[in-house]
Backbone as a printed PyTorch tensor [residue, N CA C, xyz], in Angstrom:
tensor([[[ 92.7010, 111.9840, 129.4130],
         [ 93.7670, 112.2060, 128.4670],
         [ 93.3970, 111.5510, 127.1320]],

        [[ 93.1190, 112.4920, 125.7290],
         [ 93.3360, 112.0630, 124.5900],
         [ 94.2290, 111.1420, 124.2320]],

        [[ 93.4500, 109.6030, 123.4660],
         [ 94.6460, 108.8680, 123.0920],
         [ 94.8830, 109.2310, 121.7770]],

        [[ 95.9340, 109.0250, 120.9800],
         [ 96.8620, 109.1430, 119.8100],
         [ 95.9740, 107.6160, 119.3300]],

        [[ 95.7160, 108.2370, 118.0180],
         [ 95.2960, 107.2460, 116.7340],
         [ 96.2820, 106.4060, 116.3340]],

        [[ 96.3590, 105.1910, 115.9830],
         [ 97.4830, 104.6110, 115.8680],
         [ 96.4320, 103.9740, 113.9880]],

        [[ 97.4640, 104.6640, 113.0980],
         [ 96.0720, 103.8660, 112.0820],
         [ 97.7090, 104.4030, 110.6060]],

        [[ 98.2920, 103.3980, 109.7130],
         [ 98.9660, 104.0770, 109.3580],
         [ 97.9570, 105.1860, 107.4860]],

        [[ 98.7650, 105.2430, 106.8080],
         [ 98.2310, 106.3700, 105.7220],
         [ 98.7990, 105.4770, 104.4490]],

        [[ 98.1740, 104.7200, 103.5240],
         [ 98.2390, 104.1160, 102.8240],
         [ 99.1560, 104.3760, 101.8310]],

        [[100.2580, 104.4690, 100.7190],
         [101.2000, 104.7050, 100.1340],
         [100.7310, 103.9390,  99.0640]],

        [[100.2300, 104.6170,  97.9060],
         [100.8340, 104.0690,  96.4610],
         [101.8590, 103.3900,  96.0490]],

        [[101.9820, 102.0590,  95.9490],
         [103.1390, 101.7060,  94.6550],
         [103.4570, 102.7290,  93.5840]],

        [[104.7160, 103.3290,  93.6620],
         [104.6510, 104.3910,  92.2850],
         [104.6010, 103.1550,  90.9010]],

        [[105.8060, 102.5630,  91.2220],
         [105.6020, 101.4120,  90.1090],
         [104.3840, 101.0740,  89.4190]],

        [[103.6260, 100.2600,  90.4290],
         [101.8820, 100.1680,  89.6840],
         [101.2220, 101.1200,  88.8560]],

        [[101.4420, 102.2810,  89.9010],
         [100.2190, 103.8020,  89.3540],
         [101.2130, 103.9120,  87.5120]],

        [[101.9350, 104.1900,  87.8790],
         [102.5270, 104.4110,  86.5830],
         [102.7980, 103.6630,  85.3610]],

        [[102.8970, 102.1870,  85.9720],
         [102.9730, 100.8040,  84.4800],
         [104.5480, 100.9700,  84.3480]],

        [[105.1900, 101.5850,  85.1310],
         [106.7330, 101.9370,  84.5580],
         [107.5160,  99.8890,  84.7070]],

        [[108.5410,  99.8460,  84.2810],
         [109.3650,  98.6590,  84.5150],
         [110.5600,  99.1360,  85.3860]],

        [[111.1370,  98.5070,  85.6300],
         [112.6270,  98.1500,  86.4510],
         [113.3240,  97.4900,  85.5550]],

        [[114.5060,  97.9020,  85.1740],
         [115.7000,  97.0600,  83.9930],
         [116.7130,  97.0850,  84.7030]],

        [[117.8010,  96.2250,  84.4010],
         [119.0390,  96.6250,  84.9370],
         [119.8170,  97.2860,  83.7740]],

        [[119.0720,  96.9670,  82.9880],
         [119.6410,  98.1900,  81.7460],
         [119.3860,  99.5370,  82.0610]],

        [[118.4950,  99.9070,  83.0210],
         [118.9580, 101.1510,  82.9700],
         [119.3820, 101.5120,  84.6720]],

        [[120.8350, 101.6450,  84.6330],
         [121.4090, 101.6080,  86.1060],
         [120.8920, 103.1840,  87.0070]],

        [[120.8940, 104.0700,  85.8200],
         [120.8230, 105.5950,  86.4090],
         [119.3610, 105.7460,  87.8560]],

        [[118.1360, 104.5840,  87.0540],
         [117.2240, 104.9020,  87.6740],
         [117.5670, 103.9310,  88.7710]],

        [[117.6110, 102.9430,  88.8010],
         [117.7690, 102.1080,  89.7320],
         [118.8810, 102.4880,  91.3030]],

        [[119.8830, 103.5510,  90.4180],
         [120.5070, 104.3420,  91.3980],
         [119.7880, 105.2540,  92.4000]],

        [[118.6400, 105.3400,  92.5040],
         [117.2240, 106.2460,  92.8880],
         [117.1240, 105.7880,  94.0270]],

        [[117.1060, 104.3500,  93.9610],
         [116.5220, 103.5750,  95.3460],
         [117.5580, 103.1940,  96.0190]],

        [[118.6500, 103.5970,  95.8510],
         [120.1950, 102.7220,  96.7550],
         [120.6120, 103.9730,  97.7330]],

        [[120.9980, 103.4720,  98.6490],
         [121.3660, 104.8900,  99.4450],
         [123.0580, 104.7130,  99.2490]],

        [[123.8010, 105.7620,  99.9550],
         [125.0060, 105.8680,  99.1120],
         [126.2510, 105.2160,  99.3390]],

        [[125.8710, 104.0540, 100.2260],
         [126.9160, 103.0800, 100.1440],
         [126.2910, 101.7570,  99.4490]],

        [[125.8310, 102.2080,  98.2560],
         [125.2250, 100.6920,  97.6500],
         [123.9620,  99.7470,  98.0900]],

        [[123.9380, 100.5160,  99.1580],
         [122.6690,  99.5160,  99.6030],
         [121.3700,  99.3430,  99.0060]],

        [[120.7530,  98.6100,  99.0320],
         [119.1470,  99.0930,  98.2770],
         [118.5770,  99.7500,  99.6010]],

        [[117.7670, 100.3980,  99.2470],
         [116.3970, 100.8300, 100.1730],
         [115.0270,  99.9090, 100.3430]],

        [[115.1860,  99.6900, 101.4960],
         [113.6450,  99.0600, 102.2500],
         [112.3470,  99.7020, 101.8420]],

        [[111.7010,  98.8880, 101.6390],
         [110.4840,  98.6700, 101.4400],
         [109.7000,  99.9910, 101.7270]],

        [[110.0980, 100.7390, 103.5540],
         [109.5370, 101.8410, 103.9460],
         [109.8690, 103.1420, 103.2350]],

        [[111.2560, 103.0470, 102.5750],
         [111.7830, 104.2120, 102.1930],
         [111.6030, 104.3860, 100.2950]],

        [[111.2590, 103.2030,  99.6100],
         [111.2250, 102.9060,  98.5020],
         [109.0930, 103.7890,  98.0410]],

        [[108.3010, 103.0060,  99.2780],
         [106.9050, 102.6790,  98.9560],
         [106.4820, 101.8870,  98.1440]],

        [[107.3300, 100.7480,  97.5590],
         [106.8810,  99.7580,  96.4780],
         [106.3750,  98.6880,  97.3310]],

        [[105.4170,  97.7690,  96.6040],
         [104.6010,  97.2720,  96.6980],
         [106.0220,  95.7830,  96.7060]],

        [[105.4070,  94.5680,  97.7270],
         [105.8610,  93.5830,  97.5020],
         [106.9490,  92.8430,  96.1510]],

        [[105.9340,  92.8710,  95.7570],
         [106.3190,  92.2210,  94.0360],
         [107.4670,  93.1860,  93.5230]],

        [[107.2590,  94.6990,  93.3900],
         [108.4120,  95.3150,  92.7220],
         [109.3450,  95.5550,  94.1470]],

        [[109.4080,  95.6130,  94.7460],
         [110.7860,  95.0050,  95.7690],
         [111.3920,  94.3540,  95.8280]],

        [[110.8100,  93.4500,  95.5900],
         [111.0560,  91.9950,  95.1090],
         [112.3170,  91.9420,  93.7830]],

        [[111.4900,  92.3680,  92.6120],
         [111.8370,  92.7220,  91.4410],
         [112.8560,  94.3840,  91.2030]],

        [[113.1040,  94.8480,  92.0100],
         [114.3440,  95.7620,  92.2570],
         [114.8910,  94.9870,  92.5450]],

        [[115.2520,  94.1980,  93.7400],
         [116.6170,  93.8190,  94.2580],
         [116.6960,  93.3090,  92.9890]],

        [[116.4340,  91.8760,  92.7850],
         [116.7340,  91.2840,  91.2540],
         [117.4640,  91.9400,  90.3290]],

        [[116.9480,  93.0320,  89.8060],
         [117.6620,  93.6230,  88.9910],
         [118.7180,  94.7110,  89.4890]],

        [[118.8570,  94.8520,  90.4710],
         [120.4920,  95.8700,  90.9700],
         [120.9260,  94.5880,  91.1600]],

        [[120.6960,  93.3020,  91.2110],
         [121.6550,  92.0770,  91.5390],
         [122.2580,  91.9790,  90.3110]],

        [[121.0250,  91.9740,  89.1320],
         [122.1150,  91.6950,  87.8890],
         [122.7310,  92.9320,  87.8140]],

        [[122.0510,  94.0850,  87.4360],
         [123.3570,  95.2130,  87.0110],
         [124.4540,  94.9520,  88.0770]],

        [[124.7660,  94.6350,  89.1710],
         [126.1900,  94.4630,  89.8770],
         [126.9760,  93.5020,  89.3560]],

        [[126.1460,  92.6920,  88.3040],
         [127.1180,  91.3070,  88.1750],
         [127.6490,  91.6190,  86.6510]],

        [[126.5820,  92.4940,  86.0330],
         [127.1720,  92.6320,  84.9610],
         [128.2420,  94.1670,  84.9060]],

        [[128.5950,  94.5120,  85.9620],
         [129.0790,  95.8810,  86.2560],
         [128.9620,  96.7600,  86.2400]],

        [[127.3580,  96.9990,  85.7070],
         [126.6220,  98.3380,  85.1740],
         [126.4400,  99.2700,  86.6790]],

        [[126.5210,  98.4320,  88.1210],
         [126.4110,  99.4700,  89.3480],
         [127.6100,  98.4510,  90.4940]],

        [[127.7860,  99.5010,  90.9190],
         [129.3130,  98.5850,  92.2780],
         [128.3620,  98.1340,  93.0400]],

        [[128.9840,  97.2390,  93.8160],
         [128.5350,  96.6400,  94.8930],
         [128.2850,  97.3810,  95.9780]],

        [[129.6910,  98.1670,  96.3420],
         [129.6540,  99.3470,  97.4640],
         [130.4560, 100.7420,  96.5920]],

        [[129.7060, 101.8260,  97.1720],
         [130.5790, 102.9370,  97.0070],
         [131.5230, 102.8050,  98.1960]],

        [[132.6410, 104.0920,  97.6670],
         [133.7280, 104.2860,  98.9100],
         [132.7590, 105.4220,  99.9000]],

        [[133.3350, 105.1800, 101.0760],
         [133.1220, 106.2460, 102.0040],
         [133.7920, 107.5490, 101.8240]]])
């Protein structure tokens, strides 16, 4: 019996490839990575690299504090 490869497929940081930033000034994009009860998105579902994971949450922390995104949507 053939075994199954267990090996995963490497994922680009889009962040990196591109030089783009993360602001909390701009809420629209940052709305990209939240699924739709406010949450951020993990690491698996994002593909960012450590550091800008890191540096998302950070900044949907400030836009929530400064009110630019809710904490939770309604159901």
């Amino acid at each position: 019996m053939a075994r199954k490869r267990n090996y995963k497929i490497k994922v680009r940081c889009s962040i990196c490839e591109h030089g783009a930033e993360l602001s909390y000034k701009r809420p629209e994009e940052l709305k990209r990575y939240m699924n739709r009860l406010g949450k951020i998105l993990p690491r698996r579902a994002t593909h960012f690299c450590s550091r800008h994971q890191r540096q998302l949450a950070r900044e949907v922390k400030r836009a929530r504090k400064m009110a630019l995104l809710p904490y939770t949507e309604e159901r």
